[in-house]
Structures are given as C-alpha cells and as structure tokens.
C-alpha positions as CSV (number, residue, x, y, z in Angstrom):
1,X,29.3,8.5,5.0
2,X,25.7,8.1,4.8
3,X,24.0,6.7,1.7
4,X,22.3,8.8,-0.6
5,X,19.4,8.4,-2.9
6,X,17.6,10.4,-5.7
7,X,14.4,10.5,-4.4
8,X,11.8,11.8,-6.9
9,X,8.9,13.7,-5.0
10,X,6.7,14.1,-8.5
11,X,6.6,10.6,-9.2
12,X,6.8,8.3,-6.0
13,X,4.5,5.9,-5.3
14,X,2.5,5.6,-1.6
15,X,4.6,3.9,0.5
16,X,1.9,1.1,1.1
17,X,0.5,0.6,-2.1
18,X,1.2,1.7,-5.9
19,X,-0.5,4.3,-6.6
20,X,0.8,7.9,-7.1
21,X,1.1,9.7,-3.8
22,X,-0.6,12.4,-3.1
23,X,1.2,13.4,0.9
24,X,4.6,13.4,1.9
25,X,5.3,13.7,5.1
26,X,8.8,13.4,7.0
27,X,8.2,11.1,10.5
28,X,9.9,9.9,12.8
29,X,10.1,6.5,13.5
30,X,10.7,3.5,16.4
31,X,14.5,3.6,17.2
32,X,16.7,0.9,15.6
33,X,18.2,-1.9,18.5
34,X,21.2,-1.3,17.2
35,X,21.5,2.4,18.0
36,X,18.7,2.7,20.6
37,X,19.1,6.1,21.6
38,X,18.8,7.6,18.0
39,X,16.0,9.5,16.3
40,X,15.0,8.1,12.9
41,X,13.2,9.6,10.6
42,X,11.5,8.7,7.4
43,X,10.0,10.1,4.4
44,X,7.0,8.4,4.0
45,X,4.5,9.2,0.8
46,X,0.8,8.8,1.3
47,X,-2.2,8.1,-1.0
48,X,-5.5,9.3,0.3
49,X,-7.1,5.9,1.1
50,X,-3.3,5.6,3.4
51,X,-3.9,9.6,4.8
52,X,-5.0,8.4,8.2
53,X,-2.5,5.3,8.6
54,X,0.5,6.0,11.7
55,X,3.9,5.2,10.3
56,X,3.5,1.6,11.9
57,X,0.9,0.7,10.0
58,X,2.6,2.2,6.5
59,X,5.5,-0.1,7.6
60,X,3.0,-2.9,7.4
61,X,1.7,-2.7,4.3
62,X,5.1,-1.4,2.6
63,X,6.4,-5.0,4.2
64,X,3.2,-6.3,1.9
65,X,3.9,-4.2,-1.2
66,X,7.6,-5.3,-1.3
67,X,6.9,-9.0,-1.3
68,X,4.4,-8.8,-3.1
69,X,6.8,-7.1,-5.8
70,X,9.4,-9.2,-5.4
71,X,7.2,-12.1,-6.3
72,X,6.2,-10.6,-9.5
73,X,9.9,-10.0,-9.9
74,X,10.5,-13.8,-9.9
C-alpha cells in the first residue's frame, strides 16, 4: 500500500525555498536504483524566482532548505 499525504495545494511552500508557491507542476524524475526501470514522478511547487529551475536543480536547493530547517529545529 502506498503512503499517502494531505497535500495542501493553497498553502505549500516552493519546494526550494519558503515562500508561498505560485506553480505546481507534476514531473517526472531520475529513476530510483532500487527500481531502475520505474517512472517517478513528483509534485514539485515553484516560486517565480525557482520558475526556470529543472527538477534537478529544485532537488538541490530542497536538500538546502531541509537542512537548513532541521538546524533551526535543533
């Protein structure tokens, strides 16, 4: 069973930084090594300074965003 989450399209933040999105786009991303032959995709939320970023580089910076939250966390 897959997981699910409530996902809140109104509210979410860009996927690279915090601000309010203002793009969502569903894409479809690198294949996992653990199931090579499978299509991915990913709901990824955009602000307009992030509009022109590919999904590799929104990876990136949401790598960047998340540590950077989890040290304010701590």
């Amino acid at each position: 069973m897959m997981p699910t989450n409530n996902i809140d399209f109104h509210n979410a933040e860009c996927s690279a930084c915090h601000k309010k999105h203002v793009d969502i786009r569903t894409e479809i991303v690198a294949p996992s090594p653990d199931r090579p032959n499978a299509i991915r995709k990913k709901i990824i939320f955009r602000y307009k300074d992030n509009l022109d970023c590919d999904v590799d580089e929104i990876e990136k910076l949401a790598l960047v965003k998340k540590r950077f939250q989890n040290l304010d966390e701590k």
